[in-house]
C-alpha positions as CSV (number, residue, x, y, z in Angstrom):
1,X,-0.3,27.6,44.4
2,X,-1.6,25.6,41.5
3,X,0.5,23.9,38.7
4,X,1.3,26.5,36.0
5,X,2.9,24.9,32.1
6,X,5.2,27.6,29.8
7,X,5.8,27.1,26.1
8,X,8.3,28.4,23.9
9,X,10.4,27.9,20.9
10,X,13.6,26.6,22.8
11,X,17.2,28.3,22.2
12,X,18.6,25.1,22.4
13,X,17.0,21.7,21.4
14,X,18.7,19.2,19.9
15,X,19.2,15.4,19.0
16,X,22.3,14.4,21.0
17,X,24.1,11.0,21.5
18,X,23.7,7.8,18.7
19,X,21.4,5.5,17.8
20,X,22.8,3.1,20.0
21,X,22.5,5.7,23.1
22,X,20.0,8.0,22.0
23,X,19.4,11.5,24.2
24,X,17.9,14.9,23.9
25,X,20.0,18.0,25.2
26,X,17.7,21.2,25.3
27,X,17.1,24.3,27.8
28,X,13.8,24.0,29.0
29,X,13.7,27.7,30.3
30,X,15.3,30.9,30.2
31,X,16.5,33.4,32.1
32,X,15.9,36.9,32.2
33,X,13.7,36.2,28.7
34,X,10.6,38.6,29.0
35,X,7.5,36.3,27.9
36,X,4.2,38.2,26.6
37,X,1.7,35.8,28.9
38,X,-1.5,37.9,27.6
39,X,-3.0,39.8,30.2
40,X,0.7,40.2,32.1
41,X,4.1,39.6,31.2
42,X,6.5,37.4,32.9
43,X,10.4,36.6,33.8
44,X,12.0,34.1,35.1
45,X,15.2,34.9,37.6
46,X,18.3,33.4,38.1
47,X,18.1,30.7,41.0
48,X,14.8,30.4,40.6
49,X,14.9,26.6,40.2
50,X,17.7,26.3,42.8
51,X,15.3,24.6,45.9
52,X,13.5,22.2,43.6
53,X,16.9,20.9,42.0
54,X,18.6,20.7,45.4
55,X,15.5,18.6,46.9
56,X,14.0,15.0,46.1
57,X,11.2,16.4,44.2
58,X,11.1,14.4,40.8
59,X,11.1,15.4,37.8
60,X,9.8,13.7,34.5
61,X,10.6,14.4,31.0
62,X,7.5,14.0,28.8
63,X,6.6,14.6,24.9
64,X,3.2,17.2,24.9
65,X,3.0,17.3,28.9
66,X,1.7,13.7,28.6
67,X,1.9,11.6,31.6
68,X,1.6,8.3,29.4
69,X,4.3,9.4,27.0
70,X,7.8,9.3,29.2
71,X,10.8,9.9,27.9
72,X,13.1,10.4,31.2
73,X,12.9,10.6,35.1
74,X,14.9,12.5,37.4
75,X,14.9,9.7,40.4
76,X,15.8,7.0,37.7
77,X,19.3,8.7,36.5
78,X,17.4,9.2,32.7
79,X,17.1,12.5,33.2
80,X,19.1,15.1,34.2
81,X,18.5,19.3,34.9
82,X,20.5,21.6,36.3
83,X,20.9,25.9,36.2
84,X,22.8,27.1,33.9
85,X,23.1,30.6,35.2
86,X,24.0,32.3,32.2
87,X,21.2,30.9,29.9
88,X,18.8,28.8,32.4
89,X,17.3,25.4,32.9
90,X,19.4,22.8,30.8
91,X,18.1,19.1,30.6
92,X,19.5,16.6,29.3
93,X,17.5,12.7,28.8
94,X,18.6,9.4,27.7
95,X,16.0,8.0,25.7
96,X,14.1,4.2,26.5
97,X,14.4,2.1,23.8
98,X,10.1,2.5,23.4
99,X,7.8,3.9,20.1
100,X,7.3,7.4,21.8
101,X,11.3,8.1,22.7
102,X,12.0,6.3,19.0
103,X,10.0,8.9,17.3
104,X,10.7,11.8,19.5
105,X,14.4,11.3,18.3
106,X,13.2,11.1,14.9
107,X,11.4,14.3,14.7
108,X,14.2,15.7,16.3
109,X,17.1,14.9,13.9
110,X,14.5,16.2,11.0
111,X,14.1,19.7,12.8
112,X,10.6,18.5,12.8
113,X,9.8,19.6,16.7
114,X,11.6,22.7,18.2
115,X,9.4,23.8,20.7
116,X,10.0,22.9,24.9
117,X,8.1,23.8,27.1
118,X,7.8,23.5,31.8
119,X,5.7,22.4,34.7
120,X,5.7,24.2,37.6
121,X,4.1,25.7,40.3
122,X,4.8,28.4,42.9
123,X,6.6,28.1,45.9
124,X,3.7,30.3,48.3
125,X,3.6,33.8,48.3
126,X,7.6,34.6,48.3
127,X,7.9,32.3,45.1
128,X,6.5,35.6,43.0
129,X,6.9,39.3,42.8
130,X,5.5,41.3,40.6
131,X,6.2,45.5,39.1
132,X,4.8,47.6,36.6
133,X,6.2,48.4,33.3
134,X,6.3,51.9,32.0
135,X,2.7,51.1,29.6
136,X,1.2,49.8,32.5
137,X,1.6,46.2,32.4
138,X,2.3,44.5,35.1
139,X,5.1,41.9,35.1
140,X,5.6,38.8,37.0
141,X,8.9,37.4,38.4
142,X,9.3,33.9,38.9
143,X,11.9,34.0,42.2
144,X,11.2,30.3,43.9
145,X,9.3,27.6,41.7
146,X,9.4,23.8,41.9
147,X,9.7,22.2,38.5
148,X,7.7,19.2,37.8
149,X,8.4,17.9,34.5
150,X,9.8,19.6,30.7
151,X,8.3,18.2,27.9
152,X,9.6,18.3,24.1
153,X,6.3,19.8,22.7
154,X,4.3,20.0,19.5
155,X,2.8,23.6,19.8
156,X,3.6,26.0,22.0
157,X,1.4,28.6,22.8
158,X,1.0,32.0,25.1
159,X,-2.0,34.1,25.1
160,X,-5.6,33.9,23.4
161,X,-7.5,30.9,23.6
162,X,-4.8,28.1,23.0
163,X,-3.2,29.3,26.3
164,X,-6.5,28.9,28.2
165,X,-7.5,25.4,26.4
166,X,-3.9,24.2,27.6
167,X,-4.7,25.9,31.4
168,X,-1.2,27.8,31.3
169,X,-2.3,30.1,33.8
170,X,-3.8,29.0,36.8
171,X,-7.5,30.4,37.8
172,X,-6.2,32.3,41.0
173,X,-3.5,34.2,39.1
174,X,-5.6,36.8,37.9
175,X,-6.6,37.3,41.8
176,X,-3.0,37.6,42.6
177,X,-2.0,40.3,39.6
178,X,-5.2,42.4,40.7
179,X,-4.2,42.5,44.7
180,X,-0.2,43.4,43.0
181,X,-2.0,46.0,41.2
182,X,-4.2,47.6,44.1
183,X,-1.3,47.8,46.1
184,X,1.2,49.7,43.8
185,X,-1.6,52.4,43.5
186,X,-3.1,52.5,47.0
187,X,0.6,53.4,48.2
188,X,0.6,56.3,50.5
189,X,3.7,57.7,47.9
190,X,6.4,56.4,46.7
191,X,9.5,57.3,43.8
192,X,8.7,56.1,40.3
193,X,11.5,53.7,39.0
194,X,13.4,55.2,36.7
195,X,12.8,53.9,33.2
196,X,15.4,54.1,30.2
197,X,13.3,55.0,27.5
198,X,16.2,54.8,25.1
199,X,18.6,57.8,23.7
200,X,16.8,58.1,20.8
201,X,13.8,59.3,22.6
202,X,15.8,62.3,24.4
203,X,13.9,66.1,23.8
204,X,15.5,69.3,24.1
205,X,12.2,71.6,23.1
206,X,10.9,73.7,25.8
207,X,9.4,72.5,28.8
208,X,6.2,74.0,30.9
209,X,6.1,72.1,33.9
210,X,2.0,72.7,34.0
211,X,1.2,71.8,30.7
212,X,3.9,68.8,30.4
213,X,2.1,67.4,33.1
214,X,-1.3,67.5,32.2
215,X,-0.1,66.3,28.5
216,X,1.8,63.2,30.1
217,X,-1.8,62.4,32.2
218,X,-3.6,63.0,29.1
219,X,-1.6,60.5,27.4
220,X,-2.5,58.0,29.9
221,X,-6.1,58.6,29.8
222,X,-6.9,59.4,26.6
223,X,-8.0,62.7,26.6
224,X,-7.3,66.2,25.9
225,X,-7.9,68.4,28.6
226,X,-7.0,70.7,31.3
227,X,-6.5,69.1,35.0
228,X,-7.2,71.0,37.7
229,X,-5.6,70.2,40.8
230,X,-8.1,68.2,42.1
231,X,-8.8,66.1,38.8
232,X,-9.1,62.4,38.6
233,X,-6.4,60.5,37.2
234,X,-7.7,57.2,36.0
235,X,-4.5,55.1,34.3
236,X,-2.5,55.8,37.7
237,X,0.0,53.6,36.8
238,X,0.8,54.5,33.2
239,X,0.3,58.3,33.9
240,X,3.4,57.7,37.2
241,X,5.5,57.4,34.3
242,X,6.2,60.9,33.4
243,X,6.9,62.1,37.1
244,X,9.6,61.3,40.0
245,X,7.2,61.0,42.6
246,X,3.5,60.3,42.9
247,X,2.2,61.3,46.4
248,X,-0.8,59.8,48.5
249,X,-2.3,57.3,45.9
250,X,-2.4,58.9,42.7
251,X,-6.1,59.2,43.0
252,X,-5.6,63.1,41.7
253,X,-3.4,65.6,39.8
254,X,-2.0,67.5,42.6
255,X,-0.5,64.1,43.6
256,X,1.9,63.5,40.4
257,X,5.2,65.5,41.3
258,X,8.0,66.5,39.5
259,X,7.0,66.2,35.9
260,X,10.5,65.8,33.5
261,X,9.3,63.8,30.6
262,X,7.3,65.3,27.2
263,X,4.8,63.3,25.6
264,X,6.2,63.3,21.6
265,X,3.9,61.6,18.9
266,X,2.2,59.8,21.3
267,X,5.6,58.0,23.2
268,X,7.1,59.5,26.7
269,X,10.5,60.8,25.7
270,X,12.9,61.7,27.7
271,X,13.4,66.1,28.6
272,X,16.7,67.6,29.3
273,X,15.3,70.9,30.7
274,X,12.2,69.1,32.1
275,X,15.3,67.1,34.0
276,X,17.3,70.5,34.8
277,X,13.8,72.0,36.3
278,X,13.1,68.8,38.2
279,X,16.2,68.5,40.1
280,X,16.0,72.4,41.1
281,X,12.3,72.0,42.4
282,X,14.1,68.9,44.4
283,X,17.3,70.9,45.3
284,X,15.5,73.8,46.9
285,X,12.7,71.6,48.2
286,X,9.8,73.5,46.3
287,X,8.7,70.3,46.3
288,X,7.8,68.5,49.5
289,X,9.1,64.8,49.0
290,X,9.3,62.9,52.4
291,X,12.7,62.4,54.0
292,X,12.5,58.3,53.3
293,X,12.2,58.8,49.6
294,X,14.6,61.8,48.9
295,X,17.9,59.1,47.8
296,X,15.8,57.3,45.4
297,X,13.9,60.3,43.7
298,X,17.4,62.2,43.3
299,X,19.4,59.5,41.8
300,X,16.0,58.9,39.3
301,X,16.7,62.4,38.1
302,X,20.1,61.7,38.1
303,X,20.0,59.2,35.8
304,X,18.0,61.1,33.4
305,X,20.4,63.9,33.4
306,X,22.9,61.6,32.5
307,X,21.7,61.6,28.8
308,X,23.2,64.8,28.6
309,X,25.8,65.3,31.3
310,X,27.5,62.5,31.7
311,X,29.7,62.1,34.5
312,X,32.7,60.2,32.9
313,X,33.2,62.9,30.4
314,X,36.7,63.0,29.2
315,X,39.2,66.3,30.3
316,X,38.6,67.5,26.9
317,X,34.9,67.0,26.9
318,X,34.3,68.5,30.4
319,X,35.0,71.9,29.6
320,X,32.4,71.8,26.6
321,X,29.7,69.9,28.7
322,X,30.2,72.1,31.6
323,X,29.2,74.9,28.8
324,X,26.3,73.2,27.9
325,X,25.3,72.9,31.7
326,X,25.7,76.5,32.1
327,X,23.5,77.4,29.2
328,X,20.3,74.5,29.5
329,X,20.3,75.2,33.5
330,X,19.7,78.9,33.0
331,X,17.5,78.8,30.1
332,X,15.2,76.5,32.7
333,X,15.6,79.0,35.1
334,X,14.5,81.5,32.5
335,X,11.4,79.7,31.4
């Protein structure tokens, strides 16, 4: 894996200590922070810095990632890092009494720099994962990464071409997201991952299970028009998201099962009877899912019918809600 550098405007950057003693306290990274790289989007998770900060790997603390402009080392006591595991990697430097540090501090105390940024790379293939998001992109989580230096920088940058003049993503990563990406849609068939779209995106129109469906793969193509069974479906990913289950590899429109979601003014919202006729096609198995991925297709349903049943009601709701039940299940049935 090759060396990787992140840049972002840091929660916490700061000034710290006295003239005398001068230090910078920051957090060079955070966790569970969703970054917009450019082509993919990226996360860091908790622990992920754990091996590297428990090893003898040494870390430096720069200004602009420069090798010639050191602030701190790890191996001389300067500089300390550690995981914070509620917010992420904390650092903390005493500053050398030299022109660089003098004016780092400087710019600091003015509110003149604000920006840190990372060096790291991958620890082989375990050190990533990476999912899709509901529109398609994928996202990268960092699990196992040595860390190399952090750096108090200038201007940070993440996508177009500042990102590629500072090299922030490595020439093989592209490689890597595009094998990710083959292999989430050359699956044999697997559940989609539930996705909370958000309560204000709930629909209670009425659903037709044929049209829904070729709406929600027409939303992720970009056209308008009929599917037959044996159509091709060419945004496999985004298209998964408006179905429980996508059989074989998505290649077609027979493949994309259980359709419970209603394309609205061009967003996926969520569909209480599309839900209700979902989990009855499930229930009485008019819908072959294999035995493996039965668990995780029922408790995606689950969850969306949880919009509108929940199940920690209070005794005085239930009665009303279990009225409501009645009524939506058998107008599905009806439709």
């Amino acid at each position: 894996m090759k060396k990787e550098l992140r840049f972002f405007v840091a929660q916490e950057l700061r000034a710290a200590g006295s003239e005398k003693q001068p230090k910078i306290e920051g957090v060079a990274a955070s966790f569970g922070t969703v970054a917009n790289i450019g082509s993919f989007k990226e996360v860091i998770k908790k622990g992920a810095f754990t091996r590297t900060l428990a090893s003898d790997t040494d870390v430096v603390c720069l200004f602009n990632h420069d090798d010639n402009l050191l602030l701190g080392r790890k191996s001389a006591g300067t500089l300390r890092v550690w995981e914070d595991e509620e917010v992420g990697l904390r650092f903390e430097c005493d500053l050398p009494d030299t022109t660089v540090a003098r004016h780092t501090y400087a710019n600091l105390k003015a509110g003149n720099l604000r920006e840190c940024s990372f060096g790291f790379y991958v620890n082989g293939p375990e050190g990533e994962s990476w999912s899709t998001l509901p529109d398609g992109t994928m996202l990268r989580t960092l699990l196992d990464v040595t860390l190399f230096d952090v750096s108090v920088v200038v201007n940070p940058a993440y996508g177009g071409t500042s990102a590629l003049a500072r090299n922030v993503v490595p020439d093989d990563l592209e490689a890597r997201m595009a094998s990710a990406t083959r292999a989430a849609t050359e699956a044999s068939g697997e559940p989609v991952p539930f996705v909370n779209l958000g309560k204000d995106k709930r629909s209670e129109d009425p659903f037709n299970s044929v049209d829904e469906a070729n709406g929600i793969i027409n939303w992720a193509d970009g056209e308008d028009e009929d599917r037959a069974a044996d159509a091709p479906v060419r945004n496999k990913l985004k298209a998964s998201q408006g179905f429980a289950y996508v059989a074989n590899n998505g290649e077609n429109r027979s493949d994309y099962l259980l359709p419970h979601h209603q394309v609205r003014s061009g967003e996926l919202v969520h569909s209480q009877i599309g839900a209700l006729r979902a989990m009855m096609s499930f229930k009485t198995k008019a819908v072959d899912i294999p035995a493996e991925h039965r668990n995780a297709v029922e408790s995606h349903l689950q969850q969306e019918l949880s919009y509108w049943f929940p199940a920690d009601n209070d005794e005085n709701d239930s009665e009303l809600e279990r009225s409501k039940a009645r009524a939506r299940i058998a107008e599905a049935r009806a439709l």
